[in-house]
C-alpha positions as CSV (number, residue, x, y, z in Angstrom):
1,X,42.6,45.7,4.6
2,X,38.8,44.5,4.7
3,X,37.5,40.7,5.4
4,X,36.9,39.7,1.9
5,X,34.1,37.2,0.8
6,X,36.8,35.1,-0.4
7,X,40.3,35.2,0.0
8,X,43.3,34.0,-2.4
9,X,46.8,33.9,-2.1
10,X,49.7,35.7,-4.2
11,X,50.3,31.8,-6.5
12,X,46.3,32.2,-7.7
13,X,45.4,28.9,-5.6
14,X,42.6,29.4,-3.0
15,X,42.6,29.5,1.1
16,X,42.8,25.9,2.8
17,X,39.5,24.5,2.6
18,X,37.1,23.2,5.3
19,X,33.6,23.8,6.4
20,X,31.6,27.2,7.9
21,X,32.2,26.9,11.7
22,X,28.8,27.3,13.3
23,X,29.9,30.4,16.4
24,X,28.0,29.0,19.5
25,X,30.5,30.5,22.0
26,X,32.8,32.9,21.9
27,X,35.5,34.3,24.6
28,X,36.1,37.9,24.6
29,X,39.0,39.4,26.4
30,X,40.1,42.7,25.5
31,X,43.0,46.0,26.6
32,X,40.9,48.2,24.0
33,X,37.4,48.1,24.5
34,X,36.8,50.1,21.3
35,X,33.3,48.6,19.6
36,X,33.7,45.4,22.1
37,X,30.4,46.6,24.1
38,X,28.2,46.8,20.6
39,X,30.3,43.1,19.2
40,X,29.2,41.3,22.4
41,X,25.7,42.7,21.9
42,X,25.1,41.0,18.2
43,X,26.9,38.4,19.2
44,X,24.0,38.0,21.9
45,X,21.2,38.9,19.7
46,X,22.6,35.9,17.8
47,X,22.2,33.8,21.0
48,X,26.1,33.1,21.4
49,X,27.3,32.4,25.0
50,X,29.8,34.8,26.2
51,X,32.7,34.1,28.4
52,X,35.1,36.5,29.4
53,X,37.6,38.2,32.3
54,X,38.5,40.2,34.3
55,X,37.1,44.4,33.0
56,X,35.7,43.2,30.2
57,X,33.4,40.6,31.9
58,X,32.1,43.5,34.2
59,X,32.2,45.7,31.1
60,X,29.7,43.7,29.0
61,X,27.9,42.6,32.3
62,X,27.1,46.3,32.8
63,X,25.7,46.6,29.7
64,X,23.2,43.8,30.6
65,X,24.3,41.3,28.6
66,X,24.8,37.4,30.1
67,X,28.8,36.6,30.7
68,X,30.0,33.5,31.8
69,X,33.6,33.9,33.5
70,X,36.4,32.5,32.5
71,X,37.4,31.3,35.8
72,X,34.2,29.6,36.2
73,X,34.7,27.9,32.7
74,X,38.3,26.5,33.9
75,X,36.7,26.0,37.3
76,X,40.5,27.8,38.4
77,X,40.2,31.1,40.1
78,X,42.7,33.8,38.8
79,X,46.0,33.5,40.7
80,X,49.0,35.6,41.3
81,X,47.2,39.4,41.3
82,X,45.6,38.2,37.9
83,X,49.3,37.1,35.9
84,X,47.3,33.5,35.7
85,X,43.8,33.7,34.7
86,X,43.6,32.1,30.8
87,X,46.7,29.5,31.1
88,X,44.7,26.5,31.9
89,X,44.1,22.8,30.0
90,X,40.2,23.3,30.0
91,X,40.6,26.7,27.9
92,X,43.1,25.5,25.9
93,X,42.1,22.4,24.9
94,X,38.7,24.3,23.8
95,X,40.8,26.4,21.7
96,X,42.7,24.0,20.2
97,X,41.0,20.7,20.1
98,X,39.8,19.8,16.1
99,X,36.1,18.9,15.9
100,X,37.6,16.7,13.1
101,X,39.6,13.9,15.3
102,X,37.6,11.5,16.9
103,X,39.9,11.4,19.7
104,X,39.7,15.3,20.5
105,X,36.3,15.4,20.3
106,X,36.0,12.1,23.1
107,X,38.6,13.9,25.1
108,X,36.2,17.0,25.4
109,X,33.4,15.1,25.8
110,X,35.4,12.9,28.5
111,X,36.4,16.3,30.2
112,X,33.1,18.0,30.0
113,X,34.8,20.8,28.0
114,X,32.9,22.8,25.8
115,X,34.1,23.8,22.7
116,X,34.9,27.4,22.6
117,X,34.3,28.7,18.3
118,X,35.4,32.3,18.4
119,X,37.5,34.8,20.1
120,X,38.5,38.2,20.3
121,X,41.4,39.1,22.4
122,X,43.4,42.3,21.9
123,X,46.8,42.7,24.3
124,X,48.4,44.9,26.5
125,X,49.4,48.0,25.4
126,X,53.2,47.6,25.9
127,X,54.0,50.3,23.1
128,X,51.9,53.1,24.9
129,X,53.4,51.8,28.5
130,X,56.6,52.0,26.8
131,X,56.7,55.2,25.0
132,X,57.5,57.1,28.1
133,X,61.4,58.1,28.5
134,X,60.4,57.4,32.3
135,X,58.4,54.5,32.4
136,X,59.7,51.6,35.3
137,X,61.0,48.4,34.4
138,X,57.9,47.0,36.5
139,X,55.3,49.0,34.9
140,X,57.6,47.9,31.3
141,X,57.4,44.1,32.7
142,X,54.2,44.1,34.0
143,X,52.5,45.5,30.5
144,X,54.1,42.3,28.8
145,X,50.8,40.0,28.1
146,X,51.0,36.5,28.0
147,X,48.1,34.8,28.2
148,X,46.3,37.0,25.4
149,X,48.8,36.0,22.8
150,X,48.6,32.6,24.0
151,X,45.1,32.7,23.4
152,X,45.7,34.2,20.0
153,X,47.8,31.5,19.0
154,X,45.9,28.9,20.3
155,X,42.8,29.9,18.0
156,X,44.6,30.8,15.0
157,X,46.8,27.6,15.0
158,X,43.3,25.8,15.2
159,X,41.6,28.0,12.4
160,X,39.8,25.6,10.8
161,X,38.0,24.9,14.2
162,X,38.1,28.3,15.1
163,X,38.0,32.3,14.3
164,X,39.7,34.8,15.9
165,X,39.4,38.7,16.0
166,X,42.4,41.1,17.5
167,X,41.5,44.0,15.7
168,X,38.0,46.2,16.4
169,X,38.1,46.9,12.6
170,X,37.3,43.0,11.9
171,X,33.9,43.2,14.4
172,X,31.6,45.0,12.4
173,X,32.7,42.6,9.2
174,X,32.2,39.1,11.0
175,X,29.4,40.2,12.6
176,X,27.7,40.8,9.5
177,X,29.2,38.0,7.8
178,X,27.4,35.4,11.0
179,X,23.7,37.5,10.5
180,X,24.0,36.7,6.5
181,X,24.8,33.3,7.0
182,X,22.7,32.0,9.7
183,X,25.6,31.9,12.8
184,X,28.4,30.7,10.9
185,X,31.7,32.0,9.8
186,X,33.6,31.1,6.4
187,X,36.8,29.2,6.3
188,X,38.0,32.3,3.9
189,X,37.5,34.1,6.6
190,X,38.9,32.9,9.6
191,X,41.6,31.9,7.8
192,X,41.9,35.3,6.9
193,X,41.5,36.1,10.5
194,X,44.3,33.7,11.8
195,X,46.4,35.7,9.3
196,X,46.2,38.7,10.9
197,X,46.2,37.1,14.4
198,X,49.4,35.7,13.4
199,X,50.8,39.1,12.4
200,X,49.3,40.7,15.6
201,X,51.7,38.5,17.7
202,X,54.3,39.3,15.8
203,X,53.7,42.6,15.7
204,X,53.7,43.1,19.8
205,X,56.8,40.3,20.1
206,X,59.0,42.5,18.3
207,X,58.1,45.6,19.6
208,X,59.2,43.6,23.2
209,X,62.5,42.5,21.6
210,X,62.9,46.4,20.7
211,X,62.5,47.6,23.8
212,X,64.5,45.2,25.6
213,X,67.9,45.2,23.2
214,X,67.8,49.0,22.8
215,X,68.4,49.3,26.7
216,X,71.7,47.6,26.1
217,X,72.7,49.1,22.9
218,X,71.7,51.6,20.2
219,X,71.7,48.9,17.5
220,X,70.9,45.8,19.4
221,X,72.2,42.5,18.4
222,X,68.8,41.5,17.1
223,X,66.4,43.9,15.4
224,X,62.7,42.4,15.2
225,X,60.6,44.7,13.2
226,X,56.9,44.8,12.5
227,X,55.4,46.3,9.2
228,X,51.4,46.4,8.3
229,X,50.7,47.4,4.8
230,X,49.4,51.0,4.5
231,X,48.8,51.8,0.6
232,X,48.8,49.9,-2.3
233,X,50.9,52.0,-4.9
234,X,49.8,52.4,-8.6
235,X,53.2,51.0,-9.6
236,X,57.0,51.2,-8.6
237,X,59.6,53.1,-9.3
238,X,58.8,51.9,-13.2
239,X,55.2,50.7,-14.3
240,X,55.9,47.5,-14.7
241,X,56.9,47.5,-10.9
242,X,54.2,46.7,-8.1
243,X,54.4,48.2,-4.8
244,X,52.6,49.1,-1.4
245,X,53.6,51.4,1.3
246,X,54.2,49.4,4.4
247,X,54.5,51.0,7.9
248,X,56.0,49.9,11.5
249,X,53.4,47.6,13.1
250,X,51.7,49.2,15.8
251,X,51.4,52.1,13.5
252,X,53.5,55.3,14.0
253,X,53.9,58.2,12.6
254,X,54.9,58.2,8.9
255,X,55.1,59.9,5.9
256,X,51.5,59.2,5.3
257,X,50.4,60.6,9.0
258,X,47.5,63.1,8.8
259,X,47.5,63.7,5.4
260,X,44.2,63.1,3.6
261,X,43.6,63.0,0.2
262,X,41.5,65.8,-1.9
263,X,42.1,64.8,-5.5
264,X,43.9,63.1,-8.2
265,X,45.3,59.9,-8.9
266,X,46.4,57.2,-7.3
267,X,50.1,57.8,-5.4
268,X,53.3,56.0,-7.0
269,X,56.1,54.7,-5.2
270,X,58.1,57.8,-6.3
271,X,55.7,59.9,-5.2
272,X,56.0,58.6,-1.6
273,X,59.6,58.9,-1.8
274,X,59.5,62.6,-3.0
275,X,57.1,63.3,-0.6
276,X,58.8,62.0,2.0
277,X,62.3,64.4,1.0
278,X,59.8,67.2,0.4
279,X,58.2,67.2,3.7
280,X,61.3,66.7,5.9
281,X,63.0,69.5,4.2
282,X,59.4,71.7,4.6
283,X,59.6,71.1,8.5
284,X,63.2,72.4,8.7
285,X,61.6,76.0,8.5
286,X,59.0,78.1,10.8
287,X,58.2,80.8,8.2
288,X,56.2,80.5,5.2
289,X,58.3,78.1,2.7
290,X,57.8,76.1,-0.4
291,X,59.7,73.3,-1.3
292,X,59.7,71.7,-5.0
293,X,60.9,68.3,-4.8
294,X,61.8,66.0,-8.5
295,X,63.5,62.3,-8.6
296,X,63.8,62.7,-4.8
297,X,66.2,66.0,-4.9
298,X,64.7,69.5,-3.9
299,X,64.7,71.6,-7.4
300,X,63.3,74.8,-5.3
301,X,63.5,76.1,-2.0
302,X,62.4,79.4,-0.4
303,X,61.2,80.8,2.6
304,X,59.4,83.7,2.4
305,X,56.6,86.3,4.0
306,X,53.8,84.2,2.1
307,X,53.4,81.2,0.8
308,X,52.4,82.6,-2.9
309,X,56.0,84.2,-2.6
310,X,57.7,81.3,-1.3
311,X,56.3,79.2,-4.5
312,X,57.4,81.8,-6.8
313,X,60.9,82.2,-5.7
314,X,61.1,78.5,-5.2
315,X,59.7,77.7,-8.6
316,X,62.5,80.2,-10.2
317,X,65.2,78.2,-9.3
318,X,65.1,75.7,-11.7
319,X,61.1,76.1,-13.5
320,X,62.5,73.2,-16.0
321,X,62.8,70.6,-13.7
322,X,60.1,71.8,-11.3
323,X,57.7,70.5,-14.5
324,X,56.2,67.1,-12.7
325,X,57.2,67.9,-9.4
326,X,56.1,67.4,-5.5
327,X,55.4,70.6,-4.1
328,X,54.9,70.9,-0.3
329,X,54.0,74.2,1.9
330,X,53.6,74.5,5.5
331,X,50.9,77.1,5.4
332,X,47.5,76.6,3.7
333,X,47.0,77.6,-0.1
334,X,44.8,80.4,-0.8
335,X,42.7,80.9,-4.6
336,X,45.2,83.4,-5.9
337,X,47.9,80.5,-5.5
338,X,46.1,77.9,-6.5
339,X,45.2,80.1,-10.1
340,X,49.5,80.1,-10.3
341,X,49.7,76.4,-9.5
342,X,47.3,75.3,-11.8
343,X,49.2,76.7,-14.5
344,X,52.0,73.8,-14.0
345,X,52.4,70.3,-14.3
346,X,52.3,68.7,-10.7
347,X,52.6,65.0,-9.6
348,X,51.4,65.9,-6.4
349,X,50.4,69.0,-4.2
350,X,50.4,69.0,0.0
351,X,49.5,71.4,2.0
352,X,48.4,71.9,5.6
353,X,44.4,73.3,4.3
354,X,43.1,75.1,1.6
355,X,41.5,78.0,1.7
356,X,37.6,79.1,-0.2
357,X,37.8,78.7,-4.0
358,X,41.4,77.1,-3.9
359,X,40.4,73.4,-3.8
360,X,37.7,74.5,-6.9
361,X,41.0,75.5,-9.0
362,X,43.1,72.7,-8.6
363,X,40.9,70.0,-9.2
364,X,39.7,71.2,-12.2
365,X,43.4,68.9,-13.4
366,X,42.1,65.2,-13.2
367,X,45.7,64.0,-12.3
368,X,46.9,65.8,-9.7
369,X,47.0,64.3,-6.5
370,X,46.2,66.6,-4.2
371,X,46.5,66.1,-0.3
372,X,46.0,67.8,3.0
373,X,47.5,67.8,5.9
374,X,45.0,67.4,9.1
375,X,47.7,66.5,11.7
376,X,51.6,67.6,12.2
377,X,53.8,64.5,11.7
378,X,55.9,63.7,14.5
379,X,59.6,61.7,13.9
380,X,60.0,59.0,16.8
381,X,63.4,60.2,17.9
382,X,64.3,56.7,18.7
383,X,63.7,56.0,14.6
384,X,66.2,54.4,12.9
385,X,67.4,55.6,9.0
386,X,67.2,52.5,7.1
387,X,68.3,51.5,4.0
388,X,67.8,47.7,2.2
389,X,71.2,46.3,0.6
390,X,70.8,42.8,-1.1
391,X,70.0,40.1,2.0
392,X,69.7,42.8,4.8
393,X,69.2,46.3,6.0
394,X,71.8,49.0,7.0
395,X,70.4,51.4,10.0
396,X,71.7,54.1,11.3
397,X,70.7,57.3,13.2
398,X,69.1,60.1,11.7
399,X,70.6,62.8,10.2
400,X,70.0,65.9,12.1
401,X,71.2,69.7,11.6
402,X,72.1,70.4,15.5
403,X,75.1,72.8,14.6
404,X,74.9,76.1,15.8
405,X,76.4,79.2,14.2
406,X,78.0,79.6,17.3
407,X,79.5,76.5,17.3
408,X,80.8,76.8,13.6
409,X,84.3,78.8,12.7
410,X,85.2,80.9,10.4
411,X,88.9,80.6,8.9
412,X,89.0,83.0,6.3
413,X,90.1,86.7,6.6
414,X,86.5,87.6,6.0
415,X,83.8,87.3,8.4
416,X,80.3,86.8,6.7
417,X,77.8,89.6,7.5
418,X,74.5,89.2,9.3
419,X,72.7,88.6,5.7
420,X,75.2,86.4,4.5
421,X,74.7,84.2,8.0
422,X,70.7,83.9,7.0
423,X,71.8,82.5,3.2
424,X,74.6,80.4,4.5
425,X,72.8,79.0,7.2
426,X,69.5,78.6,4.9
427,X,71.6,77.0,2.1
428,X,73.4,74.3,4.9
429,X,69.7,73.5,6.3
430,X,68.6,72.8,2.3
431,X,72.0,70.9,1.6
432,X,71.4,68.4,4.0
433,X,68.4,66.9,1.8
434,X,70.3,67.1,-1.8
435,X,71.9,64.0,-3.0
436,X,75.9,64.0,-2.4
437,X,77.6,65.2,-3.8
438,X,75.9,68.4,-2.9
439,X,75.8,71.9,-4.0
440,X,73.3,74.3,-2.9
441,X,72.8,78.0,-4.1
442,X,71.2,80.4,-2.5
443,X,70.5,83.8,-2.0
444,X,67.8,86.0,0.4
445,X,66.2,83.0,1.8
446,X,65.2,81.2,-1.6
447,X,67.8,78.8,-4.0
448,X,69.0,79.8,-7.0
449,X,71.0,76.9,-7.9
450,X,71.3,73.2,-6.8
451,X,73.7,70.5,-7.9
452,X,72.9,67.4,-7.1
453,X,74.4,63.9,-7.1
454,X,77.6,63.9,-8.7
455,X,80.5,61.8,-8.4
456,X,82.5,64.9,-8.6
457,X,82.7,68.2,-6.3
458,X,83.4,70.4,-8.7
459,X,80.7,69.1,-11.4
460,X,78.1,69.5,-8.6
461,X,79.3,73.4,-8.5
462,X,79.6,73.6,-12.1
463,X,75.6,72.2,-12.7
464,X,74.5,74.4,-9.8
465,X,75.9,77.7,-11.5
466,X,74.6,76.5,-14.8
467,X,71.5,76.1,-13.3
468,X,71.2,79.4,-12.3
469,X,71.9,81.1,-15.1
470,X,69.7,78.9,-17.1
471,X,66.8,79.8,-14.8
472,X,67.8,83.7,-15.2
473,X,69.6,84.3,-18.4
474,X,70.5,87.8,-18.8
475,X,69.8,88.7,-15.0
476,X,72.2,85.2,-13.8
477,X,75.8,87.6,-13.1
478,X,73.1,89.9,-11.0
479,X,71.7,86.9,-9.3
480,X,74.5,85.0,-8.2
481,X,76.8,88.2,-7.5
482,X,76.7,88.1,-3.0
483,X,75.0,84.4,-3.1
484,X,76.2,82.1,-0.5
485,X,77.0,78.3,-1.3
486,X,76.6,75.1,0.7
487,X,78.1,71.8,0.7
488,X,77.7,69.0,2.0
489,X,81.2,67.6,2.6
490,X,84.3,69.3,2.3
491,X,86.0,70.7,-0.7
492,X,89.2,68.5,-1.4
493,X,90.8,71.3,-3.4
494,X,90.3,74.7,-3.9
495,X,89.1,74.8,-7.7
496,X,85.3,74.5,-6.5
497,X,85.4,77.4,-4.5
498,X,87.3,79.7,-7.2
499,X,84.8,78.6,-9.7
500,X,82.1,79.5,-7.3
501,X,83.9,82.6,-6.6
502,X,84.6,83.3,-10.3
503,X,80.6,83.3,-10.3
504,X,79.8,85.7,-8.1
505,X,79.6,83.7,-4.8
506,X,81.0,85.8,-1.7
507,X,80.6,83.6,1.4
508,X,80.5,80.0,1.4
509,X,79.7,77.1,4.1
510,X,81.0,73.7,4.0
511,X,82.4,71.0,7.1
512,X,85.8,71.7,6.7
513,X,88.1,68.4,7.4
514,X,90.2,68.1,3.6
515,X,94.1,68.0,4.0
516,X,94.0,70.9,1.7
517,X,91.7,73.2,4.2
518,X,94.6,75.6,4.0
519,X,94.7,76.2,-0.5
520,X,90.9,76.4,0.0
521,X,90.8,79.1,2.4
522,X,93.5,80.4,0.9
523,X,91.7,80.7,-2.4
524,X,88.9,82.1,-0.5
525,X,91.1,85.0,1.3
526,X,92.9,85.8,-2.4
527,X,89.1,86.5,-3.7
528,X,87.6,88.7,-0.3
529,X,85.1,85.7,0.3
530,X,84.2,84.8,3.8
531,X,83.8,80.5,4.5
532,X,82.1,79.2,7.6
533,X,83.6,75.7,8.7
534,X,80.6,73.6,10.5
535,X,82.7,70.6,11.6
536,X,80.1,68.3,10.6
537,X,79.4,66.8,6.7
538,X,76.0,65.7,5.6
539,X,76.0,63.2,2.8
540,X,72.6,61.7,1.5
541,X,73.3,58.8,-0.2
């Protein structure tokens, strides 16, 4: 979010008031040098002194620009390999002294410490340090900064006195905002600056607490997070709802990672969410696939030789619901596609590029959000699955498919063939992204049925048969005879899989684990149909 000419909070009242703080010397002392060179420069041309440390002082020297170290400011020469350089009283007290108490301001003048108006200090990079599986607990230790968020705190306690910068995004703003107005700098703003000066220390604290309690346990006793608003939404989950996407502070990867936007309106909160189903379920597959995603369940899965055949077979699952939809491929869409796509309702279309005359299509619907994707996402594995209950948060590990077939067993007398493998295996990887209780459908490497979300087993079946032979009619017996079934958690009696059976469905894949294993396979051997036992359920709450 930008510096803003004027700032107001959330209740409609204003920012604290107090006067424009005229910037005759600022302290610069930066880990990411990005834009700091071209900052220091207008801040010279604006004839501000400069003090600084360590590289940045020979950074901005080299540039030819005047620098006054900071150990020549505190007249105390950096000790202990450079872990002491800024913790001093004469820096301190010129960060925090008010220019309003007639006592601070004789201390100063008793002390011969200059005031010190602005500063811009960014922090070690602990995260990047950190990232590494093999990083040392000196090189972990010795990226922990202390005197930059000193500093930080410092200036943004004494805001009204005092603005401070930790973000190269703010330079070009302020620096703008002190040519306009003659050298000085608004109380909107650097109270909007202490603001995210504020969150910036927070930010890097908790990422230290992280790294810290997860050496001791998976879900440490305390669990700081960090989030920095991303996106604000066009509504909630219903209009009348606000909302914003917020995302772990230093940024990571997210659901919003490389994607830009072509086209279309702005996203909703359910929007994200589908999105978010649609594109972990897309990444579960190398080949070309399609995935059709409505109220956060998967409608429409395929996997294909092309992506116009993917979408095809993953829109005939269930074309009804698919009205509305998020549809996601992992393999650009061509003109030919787009003519298909344009021909349904969509909330919102991603793809990894779009090829000559595709982009021309799509947008010719005002609506549709359409976005790209410019860069893979990447899932920290260390990322927790979180969920918000009333006054706290439940986390937990993600759910991950890491069953092999050659780990699974088969019970019944029937052992499924190599194309029965591919659906049942295809139909477990889609299952996994269904709402429990889940039923999944499928049949040559596309779904043909899903049931999602119901407090019964055998109700899930049931929708996900009906669905199919709504989506088919006539052709439904033809379709589903030789399909394989998924789901998610075992079967606690044996009347889903005879009505599966009853269907058309020969081979079916579920964890295994009910007391009644035995009727169900049973029911299976009576009917010829093979069942694969993973070991392992996979309920989506």
């Amino acid at each position: 979010m930008g510096i803003e000419a004027a700032i107001t909070r959330s209740d409609g009242g204003s920012a604290p008031g107090g006067d424009p703080v005229r910037v005759r010397r600022a302290l610069i002392s930066v880990s990411d040098k990005t834009g700091v060179i071209e900052f220091a420069r207008g801040l010279a041309q604006l004839d501000v002194e400069l003090l600084s440390t360590g590289g940045t002082a020979t950074a901005i020297r080299e540039a030819g620009f005047e620098v006054t170290d900071v150990a020549e400011f505190t007249g105390s020469p950096e000790i202990l390999g450079g872990r002491v350089k800024t913790l001093h009283p004469r820096l301190h007290a010129a960060l925090l002294a008010r220019r309003d108490d007639p006592e601070h301001v004789a201390t100063l003048e008793a002390e011969g410490i200059e005031p010190i108006d602005l500063v811009c200090v960014n922090l070690y990079p602990f995260e990047r340090v950190t990232a590494g599986s093999d990083v040392s607990e000196r090189d972990a230790i010795e990226s922990i900064d202390v005197g930059g968020p000193t500093m930080i705190r410092a200036a943004a306690k004494n805001h009204r006195h005092v603005a401070v910068l930790v973000r190269p995004e703010s330079y070009d703003a302020v620096l703008a905002e002190l040519a306009d107005s003659g050298g000085t700098i608004s109380t909107e703003t650097r109270h909007w600056l202490a603001n995210e000066a504020f969150a910036h220390t927070a930010a890097y604290d908790s990422a230290i607490s992280r790294w810290f309690g997860m050496r001791y346990e998976v879900f440490p006793s305390h669990w700081v997070m960090s989030y920095e608003k991303f996106l604000d939404l066009s509504y909630g989950e219903n209009p009348h709802q606000k909302a914003a996407l917020y995302v772990e502070s230093p940024v990571r990867q997210h659901v919003l990672s490389g994607v830009a936007k072509q086209h279309g309106k702005a996203l909703s909160f359910n929007n994200v969410l589908d999105l978010d189903s649609a594109r972990r379920l897309t990444e579960e597959f190398e080949r070309p696939s399609c995935v059709i995603v409505k109220h956060n369940n998967p409608c429409g899965c395929a996997i294909a030789e092309t992506p116009d055949e993917a979408y095809e077979r993953a829109f005939a699952c269930d074309p009804l619901s698919a009205f509305g939809g998020v549809i996601v491929f992992n393999r650009p869409v061509g003109r030919a596609l787009a003519e298909r796509l344009s021909r349904q309702f969509i909330e919102v279309l991603l793809a990894p590029g779009f090829e000559d005359g595709a982009l021309e299509v799509l947008t010719r619907k005002e609506a549709v959000r359409i976005l790209e994707v410019e860069a893979p996402a990447y899932y920290e594995p260390r990322e927790r699955d979180v969920k918000r209950v009333r006054g706290g948060l439940l986390a937990q590990d993600h759910d991950r498919i890491d069953e092999t077939r050659e780990a699974m067993t088969v019970p019944t007398e029937a052992t499924p063939n190599e194309a029965q493998w591919r659906d049942l295996l295809f139909a477990w990887r889609v299952c996994r992204h269904v709402r429990s209780n889940a039923i999944v459908l499928a049949k040559d490497g596309a779904t043909v049925g899903i049931g999602a979300g119901q407090m019964s087993r055998i109700d899930s079946v049931r929708i996900a048969i009906e669905k199919a032979r709504e989506a088919c009619g006539p052709d439904a017996g033809e379709l589903l005879r030789g399909a394989a079934l998924a789901s998610d958690a075992f079967f606690p009696f044996p009347d889903g899989p005879r009505l599966a059976i009853e269907a058309g469905i020969d081979s079916l894949i579920q964890p295994g684990g009910s007391k009644r294993d035995g009727e169900v396979v049973a029911a299976c051997d009576a009917a010829g149909a093979a069942m694969v036992f993973t070991g392992r359920r996979h309920f989506r709450h």
